[in-house]
Biopython code that builds the backbone (N, CA, C, O; Angstrom):
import numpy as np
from Bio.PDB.StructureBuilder import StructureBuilder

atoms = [
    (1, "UNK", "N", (36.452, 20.302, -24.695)),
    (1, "UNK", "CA", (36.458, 21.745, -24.885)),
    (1, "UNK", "C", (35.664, 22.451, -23.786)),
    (1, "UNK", "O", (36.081, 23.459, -23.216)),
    (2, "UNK", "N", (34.428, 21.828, -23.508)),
    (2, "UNK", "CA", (33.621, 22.597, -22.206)),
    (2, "UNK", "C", (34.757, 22.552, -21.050)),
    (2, "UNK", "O", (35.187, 23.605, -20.580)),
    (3, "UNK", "N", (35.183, 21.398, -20.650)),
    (3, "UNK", "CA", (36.247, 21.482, -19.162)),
    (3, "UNK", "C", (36.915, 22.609, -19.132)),
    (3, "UNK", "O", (36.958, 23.345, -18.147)),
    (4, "UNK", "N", (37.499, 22.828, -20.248)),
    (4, "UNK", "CA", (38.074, 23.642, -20.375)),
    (4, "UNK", "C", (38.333, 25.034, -20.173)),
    (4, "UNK", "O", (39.317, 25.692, -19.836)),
    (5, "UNK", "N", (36.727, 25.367, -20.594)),
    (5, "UNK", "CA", (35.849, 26.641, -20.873)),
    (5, "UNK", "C", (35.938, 26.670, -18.978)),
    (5, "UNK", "O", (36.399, 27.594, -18.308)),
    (6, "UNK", "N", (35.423, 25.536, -18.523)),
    (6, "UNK", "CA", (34.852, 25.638, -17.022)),
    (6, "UNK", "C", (36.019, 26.047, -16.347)),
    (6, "UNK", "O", (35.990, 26.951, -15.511)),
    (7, "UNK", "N", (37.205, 25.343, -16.705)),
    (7, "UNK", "CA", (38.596, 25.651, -15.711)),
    (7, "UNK", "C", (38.691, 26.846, -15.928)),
    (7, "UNK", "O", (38.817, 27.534, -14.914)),
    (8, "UNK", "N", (38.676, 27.444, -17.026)),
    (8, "UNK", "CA", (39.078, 28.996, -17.118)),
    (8, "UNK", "C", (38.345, 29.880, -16.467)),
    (8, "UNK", "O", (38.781, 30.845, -15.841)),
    (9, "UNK", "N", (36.937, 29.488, -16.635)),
    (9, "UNK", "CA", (36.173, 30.528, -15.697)),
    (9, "UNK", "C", (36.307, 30.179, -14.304)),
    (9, "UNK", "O", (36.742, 31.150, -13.684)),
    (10, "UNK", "N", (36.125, 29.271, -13.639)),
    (10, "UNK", "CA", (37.006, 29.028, -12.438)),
    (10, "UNK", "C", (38.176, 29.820, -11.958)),
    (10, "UNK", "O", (38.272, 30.379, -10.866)),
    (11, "UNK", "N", (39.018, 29.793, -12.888)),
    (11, "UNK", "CA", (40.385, 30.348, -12.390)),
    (11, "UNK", "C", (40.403, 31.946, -12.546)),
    (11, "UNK", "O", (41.425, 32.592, -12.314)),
    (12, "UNK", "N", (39.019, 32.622, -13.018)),
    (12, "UNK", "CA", (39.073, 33.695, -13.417)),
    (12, "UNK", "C", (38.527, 33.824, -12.682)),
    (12, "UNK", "O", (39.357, 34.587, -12.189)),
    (13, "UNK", "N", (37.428, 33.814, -11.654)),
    (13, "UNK", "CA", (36.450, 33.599, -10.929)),
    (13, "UNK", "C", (37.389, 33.802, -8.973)),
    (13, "UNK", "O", (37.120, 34.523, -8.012)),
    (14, "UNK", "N", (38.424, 32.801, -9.207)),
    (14, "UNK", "CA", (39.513, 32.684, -8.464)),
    (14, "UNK", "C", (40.296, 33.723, -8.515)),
    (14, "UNK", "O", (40.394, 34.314, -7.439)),
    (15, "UNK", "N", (40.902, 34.164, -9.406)),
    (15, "UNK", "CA", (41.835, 35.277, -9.819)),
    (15, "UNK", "C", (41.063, 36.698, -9.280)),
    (15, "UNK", "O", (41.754, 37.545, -8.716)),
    (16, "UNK", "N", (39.132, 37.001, -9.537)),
    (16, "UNK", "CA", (38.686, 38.065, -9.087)),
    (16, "UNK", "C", (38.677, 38.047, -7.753)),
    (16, "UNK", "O", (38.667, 39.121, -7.152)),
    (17, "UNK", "N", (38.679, 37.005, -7.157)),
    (17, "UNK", "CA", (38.306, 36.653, -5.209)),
    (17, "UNK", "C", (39.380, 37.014, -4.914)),
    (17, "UNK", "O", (39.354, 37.910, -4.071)),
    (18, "UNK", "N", (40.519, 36.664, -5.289)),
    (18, "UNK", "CA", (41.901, 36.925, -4.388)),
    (18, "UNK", "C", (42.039, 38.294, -4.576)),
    (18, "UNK", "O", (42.375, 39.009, -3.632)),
    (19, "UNK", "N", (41.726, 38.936, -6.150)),
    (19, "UNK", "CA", (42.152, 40.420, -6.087)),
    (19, "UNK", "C", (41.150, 41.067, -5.199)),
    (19, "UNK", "O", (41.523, 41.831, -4.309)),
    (20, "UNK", "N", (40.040, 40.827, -5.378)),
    (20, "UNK", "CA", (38.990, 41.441, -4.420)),
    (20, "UNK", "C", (39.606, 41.766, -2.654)),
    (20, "UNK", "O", (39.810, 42.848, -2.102)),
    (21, "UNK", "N", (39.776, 40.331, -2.119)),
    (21, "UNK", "CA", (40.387, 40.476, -1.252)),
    (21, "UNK", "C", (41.693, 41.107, -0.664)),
    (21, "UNK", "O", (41.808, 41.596, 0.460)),
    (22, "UNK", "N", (42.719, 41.001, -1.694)),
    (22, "UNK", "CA", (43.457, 42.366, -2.012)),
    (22, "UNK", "C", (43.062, 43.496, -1.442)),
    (22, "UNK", "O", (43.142, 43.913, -0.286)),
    (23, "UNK", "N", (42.634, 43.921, -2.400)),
    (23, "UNK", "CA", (42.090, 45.326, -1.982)),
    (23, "UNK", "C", (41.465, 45.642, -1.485)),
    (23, "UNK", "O", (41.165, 46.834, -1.554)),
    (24, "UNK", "N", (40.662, 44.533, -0.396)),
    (24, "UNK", "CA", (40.001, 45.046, 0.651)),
    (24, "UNK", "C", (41.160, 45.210, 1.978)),
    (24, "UNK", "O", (40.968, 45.949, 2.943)),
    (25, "UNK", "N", (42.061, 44.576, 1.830)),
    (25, "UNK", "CA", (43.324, 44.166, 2.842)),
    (25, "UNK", "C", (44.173, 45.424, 2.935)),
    (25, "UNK", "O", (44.559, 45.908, 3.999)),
    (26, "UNK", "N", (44.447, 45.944, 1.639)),
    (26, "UNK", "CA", (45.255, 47.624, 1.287)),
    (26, "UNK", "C", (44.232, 47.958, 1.683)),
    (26, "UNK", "O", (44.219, 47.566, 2.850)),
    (27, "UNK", "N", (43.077, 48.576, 1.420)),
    (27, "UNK", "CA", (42.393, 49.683, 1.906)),
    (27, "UNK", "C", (41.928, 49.619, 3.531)),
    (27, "UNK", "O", (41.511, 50.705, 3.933)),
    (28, "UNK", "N", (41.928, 48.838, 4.250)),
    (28, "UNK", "CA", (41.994, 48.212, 5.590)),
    (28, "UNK", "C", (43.425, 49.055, 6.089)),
    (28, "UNK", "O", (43.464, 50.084, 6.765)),
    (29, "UNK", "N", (44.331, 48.440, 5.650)),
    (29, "UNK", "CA", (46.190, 48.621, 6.035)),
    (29, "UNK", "C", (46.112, 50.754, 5.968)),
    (29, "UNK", "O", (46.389, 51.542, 6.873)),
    (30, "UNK", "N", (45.618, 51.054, 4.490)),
    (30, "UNK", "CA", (45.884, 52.470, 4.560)),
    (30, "UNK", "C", (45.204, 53.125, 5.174)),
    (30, "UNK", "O", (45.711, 54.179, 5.558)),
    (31, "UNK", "N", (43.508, 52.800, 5.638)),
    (31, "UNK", "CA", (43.076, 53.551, 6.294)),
    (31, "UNK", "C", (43.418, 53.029, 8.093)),
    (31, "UNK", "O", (42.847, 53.599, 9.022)),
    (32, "UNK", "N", (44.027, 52.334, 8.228)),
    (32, "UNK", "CA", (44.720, 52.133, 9.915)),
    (32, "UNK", "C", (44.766, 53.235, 10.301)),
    (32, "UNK", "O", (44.936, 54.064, 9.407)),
    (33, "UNK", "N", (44.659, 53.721, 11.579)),
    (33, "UNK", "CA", (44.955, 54.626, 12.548)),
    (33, "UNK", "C", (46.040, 54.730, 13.586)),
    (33, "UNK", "O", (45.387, 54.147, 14.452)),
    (34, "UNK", "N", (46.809, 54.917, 13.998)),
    (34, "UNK", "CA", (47.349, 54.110, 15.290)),
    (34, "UNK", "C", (46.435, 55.040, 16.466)),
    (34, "UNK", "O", (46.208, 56.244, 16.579)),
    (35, "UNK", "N", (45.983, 53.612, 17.397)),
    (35, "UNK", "CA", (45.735, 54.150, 18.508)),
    (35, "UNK", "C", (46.069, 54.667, 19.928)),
    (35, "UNK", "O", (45.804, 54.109, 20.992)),
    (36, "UNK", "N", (46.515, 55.498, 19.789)),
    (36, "UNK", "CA", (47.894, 56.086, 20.998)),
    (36, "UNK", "C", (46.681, 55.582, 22.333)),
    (36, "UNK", "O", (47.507, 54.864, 22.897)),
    (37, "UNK", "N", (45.761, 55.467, 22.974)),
    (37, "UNK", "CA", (44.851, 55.314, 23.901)),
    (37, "UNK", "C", (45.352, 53.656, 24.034)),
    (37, "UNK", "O", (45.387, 53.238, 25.191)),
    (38, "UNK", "N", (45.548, 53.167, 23.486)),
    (38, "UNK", "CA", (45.996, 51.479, 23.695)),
    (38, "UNK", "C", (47.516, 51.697, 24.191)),
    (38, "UNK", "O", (47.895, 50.528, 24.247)),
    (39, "UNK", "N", (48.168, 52.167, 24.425)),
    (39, "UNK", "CA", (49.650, 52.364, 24.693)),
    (39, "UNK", "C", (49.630, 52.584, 25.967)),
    (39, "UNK", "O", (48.667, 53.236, 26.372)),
    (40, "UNK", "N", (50.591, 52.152, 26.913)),
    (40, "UNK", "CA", (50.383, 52.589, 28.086)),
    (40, "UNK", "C", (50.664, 53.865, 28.415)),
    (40, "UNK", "O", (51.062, 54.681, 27.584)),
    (41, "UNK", "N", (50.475, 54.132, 29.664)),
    (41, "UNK", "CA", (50.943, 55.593, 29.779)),
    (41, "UNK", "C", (52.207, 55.709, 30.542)),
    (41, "UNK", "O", (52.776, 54.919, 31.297)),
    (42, "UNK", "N", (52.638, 57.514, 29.940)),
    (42, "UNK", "CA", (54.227, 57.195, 30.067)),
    (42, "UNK", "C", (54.768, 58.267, 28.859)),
    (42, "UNK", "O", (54.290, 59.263, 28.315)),
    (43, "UNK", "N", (55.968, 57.537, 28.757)),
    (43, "UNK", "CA", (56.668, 58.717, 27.653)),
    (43, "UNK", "C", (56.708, 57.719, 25.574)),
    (43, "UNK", "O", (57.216, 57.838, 24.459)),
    (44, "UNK", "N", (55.967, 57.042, 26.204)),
    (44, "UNK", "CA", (55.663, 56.163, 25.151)),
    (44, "UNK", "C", (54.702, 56.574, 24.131)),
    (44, "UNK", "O", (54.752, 56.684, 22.906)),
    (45, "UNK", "N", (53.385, 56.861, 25.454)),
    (45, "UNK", "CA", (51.735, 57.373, 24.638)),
    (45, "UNK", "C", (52.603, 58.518, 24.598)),
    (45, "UNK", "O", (53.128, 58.646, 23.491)),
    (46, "UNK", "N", (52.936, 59.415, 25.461)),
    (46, "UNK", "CA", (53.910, 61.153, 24.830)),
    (46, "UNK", "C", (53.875, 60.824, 23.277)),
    (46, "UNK", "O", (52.962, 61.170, 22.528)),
    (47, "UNK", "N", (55.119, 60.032, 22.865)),
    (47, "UNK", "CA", (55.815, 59.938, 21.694)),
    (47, "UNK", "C", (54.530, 59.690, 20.527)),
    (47, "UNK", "O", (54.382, 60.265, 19.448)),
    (48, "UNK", "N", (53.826, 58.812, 21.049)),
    (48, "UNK", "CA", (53.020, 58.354, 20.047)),
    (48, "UNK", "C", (51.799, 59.839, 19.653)),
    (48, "UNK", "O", (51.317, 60.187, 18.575)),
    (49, "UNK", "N", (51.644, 60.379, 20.971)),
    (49, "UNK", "CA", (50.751, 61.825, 20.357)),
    (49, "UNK", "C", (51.637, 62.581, 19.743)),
    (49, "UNK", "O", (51.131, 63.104, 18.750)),
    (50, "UNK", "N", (52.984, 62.928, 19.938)),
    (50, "UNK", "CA", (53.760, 63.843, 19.430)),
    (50, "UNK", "C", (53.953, 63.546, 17.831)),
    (50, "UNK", "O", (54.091, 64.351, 16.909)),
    (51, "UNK", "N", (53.912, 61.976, 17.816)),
    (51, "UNK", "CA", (54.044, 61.744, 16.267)),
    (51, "UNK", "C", (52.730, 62.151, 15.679)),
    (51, "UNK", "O", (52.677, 63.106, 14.905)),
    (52, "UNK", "N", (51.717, 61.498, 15.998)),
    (52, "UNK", "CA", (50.301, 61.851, 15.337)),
    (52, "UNK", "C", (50.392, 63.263, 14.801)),
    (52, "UNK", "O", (50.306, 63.633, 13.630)),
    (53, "UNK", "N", (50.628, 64.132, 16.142)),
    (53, "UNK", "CA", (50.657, 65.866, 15.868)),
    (53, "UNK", "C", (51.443, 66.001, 14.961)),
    (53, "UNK", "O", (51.201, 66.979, 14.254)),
    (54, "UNK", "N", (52.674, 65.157, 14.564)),
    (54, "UNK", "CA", (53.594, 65.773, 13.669)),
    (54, "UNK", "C", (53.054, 64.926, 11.968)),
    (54, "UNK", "O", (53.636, 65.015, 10.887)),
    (55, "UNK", "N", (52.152, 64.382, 12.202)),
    (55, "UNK", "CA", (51.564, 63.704, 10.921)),
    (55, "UNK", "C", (50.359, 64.382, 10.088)),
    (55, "UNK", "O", (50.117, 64.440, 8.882)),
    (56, "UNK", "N", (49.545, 64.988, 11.524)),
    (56, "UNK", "CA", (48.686, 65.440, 10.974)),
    (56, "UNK", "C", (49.021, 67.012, 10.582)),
    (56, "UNK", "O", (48.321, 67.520, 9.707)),
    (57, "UNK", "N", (50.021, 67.765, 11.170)),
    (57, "UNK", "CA", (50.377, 69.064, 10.489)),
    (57, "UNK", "C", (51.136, 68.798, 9.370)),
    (57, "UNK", "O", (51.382, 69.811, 8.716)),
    (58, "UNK", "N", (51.704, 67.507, 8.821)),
    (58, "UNK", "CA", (52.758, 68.039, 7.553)),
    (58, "UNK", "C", (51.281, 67.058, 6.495)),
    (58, "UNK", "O", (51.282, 66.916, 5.273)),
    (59, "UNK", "N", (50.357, 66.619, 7.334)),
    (59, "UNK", "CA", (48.799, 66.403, 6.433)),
    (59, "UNK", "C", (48.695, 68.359, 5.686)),
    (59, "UNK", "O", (48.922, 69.028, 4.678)),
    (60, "UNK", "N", (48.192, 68.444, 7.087)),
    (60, "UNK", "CA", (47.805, 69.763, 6.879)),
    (60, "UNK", "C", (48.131, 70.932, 5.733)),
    (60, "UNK", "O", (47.498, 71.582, 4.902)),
    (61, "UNK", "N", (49.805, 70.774, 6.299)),
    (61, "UNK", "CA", (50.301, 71.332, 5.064)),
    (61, "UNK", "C", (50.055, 71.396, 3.797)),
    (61, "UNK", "O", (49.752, 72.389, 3.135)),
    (62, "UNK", "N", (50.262, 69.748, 3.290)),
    (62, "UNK", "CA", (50.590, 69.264, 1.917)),
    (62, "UNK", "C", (49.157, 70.034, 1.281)),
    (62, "UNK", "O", (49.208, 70.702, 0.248)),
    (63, "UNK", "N", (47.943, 69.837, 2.031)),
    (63, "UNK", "CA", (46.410, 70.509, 1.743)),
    (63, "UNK", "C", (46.639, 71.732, 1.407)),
    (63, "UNK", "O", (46.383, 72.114, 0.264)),
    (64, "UNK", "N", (47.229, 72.664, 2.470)),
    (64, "UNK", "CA", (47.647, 73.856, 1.991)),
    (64, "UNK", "C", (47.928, 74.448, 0.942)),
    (64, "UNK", "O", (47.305, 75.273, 0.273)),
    (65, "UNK", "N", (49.635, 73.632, 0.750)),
    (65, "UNK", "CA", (50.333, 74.341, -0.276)),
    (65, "UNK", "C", (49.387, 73.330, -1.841)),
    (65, "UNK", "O", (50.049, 73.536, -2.858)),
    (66, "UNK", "N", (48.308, 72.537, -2.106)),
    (66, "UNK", "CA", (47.931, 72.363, -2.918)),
    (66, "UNK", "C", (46.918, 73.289, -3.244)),
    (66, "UNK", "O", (46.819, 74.060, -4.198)),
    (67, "UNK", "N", (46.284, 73.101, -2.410)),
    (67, "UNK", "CA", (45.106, 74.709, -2.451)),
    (67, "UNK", "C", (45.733, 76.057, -2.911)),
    (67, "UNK", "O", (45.064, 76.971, -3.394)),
    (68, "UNK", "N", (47.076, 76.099, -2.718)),
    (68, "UNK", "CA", (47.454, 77.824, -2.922)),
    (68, "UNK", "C", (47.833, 77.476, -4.383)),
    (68, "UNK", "O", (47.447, 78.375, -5.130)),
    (69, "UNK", "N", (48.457, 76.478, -5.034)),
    (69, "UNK", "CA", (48.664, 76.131, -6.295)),
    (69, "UNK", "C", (47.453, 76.382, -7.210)),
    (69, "UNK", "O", (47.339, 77.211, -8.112)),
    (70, "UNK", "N", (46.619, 75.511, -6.784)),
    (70, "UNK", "CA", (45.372, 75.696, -7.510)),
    (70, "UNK", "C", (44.787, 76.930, -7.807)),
    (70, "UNK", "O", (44.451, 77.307, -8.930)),
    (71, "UNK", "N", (44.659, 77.656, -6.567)),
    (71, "UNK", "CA", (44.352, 78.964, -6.556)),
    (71, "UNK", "C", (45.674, 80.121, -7.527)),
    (71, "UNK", "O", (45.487, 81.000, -8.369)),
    (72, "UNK", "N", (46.501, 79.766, -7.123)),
    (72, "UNK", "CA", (47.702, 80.479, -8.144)),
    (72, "UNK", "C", (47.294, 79.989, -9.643)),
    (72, "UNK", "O", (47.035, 80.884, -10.447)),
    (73, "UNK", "N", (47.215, 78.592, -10.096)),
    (73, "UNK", "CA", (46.685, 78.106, -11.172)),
    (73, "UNK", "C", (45.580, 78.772, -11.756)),
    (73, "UNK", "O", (45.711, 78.934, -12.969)),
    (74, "UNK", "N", (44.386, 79.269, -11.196)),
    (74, "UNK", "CA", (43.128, 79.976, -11.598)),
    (74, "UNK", "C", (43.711, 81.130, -11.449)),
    (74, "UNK", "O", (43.874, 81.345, -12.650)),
    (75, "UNK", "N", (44.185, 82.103, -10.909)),
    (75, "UNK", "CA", (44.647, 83.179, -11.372)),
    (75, "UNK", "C", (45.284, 83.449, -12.595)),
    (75, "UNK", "O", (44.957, 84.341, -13.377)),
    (76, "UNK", "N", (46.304, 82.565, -12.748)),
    (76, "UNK", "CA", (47.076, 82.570, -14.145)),
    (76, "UNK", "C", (46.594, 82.457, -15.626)),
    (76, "UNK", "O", (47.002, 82.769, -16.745)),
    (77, "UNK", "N", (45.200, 81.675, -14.887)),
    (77, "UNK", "CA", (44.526, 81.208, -16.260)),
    (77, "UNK", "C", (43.599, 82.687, -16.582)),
    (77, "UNK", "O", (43.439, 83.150, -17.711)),
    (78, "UNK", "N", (43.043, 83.286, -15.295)),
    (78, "UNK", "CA", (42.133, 84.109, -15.485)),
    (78, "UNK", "C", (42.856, 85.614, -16.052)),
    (78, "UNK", "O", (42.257, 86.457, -16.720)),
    (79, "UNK", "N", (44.024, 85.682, -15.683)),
    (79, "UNK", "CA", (44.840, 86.482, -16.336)),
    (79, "UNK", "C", (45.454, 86.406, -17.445)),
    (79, "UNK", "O", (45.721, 87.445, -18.050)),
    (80, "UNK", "N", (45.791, 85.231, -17.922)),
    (80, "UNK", "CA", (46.174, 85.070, -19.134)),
    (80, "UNK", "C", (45.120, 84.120, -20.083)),
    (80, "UNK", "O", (45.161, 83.711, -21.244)),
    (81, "UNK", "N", (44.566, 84.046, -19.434)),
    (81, "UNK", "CA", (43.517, 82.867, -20.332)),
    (81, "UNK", "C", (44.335, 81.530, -20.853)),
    (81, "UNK", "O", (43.820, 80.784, -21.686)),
    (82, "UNK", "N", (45.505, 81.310, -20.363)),
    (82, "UNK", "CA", (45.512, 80.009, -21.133)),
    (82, "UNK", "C", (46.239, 79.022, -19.476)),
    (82, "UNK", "O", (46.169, 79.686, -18.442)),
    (83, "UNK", "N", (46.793, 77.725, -19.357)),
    (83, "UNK", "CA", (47.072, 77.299, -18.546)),
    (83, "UNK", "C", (48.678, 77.416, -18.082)),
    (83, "UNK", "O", (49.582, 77.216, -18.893)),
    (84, "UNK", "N", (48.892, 77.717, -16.874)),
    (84, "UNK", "CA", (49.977, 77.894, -16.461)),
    (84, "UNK", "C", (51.102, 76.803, -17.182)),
    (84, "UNK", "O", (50.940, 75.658, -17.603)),
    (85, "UNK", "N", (52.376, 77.736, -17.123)),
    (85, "UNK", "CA", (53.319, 76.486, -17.263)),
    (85, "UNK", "C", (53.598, 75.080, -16.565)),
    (85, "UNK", "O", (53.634, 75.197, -15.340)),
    (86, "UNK", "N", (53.750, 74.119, -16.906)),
    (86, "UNK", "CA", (54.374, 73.216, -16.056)),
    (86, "UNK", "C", (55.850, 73.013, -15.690)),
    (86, "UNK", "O", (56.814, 72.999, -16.455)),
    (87, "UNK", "N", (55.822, 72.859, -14.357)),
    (87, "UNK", "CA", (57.238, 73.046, -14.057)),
    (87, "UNK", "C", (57.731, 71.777, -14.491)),
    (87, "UNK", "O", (56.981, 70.809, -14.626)),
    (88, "UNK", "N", (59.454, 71.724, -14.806)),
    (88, "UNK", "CA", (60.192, 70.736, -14.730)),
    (88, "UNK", "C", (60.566, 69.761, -13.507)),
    (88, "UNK", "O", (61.382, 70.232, -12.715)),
    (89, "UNK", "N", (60.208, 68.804, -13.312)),
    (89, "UNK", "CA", (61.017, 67.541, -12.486)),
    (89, "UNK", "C", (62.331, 68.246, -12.184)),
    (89, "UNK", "O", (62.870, 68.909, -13.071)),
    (90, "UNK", "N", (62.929, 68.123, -10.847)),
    (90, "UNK", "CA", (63.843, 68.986, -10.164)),
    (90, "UNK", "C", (64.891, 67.381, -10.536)),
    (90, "UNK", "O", (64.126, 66.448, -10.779)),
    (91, "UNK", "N", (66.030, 67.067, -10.590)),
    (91, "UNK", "CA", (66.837, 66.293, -10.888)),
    (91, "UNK", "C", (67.852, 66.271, -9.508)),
    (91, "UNK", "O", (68.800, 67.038, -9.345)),
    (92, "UNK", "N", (67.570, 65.576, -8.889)),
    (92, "UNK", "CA", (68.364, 65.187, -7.226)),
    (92, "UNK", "C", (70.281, 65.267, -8.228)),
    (92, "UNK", "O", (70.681, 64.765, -9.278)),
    (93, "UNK", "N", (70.731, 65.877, -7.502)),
    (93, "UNK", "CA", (72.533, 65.231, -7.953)),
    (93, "UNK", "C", (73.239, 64.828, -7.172)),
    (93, "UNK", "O", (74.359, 64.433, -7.498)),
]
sb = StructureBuilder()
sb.init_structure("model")
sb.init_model(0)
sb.init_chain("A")
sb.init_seg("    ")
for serial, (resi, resn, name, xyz) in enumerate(atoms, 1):
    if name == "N":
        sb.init_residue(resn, " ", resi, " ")
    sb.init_atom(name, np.array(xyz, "f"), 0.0, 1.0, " ", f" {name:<3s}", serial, name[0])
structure = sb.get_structure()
């Protein structure tokens, strides 16, 4: 019955290391950068700043139009006192 006890905590022990490592591996992968300065130069590094620029303005955006929600959200509430509607899920056809 102890072996037993021991294999399990072992394998649980095992099971936390690999997830651990996991998610040190995703959070590594999502916070990546690409580094356009390692690219040679040319119409290559071009492309690669042109993308960045076009990543970090539709960043930009998404910040935006959440902030104006929110802010529309506290208005609604402060005017009506209770919480805005929620919209419906738009259905692709």
């Amino acid at each position: 019955m102890t072996l037993r006890v021991t294999s399990f905590r072992t394998a649980n022990v095992r099971t936390a290391s690999f997830a651990a490592i996991l998610l040190v591996f995703a959070a590594a992968v999502a916070d990546a950068q690409p580094n356009c300065e390692a690219v040679p130069r040319g119409p290559e590094r071009t492309d690669c700043y042109l993308a960045l620029s076009q990543l970090y303005r539709a960043q930009s955006n998404l910040a935006a139009d959440r902030a104006l929600a929110q802010s529309d959200a506290a208005w609604y509430r402060a005017l009506t006192g209770t919480n805005p509607p929620k919209q419906k899920p738009r259905r692709r056809r």
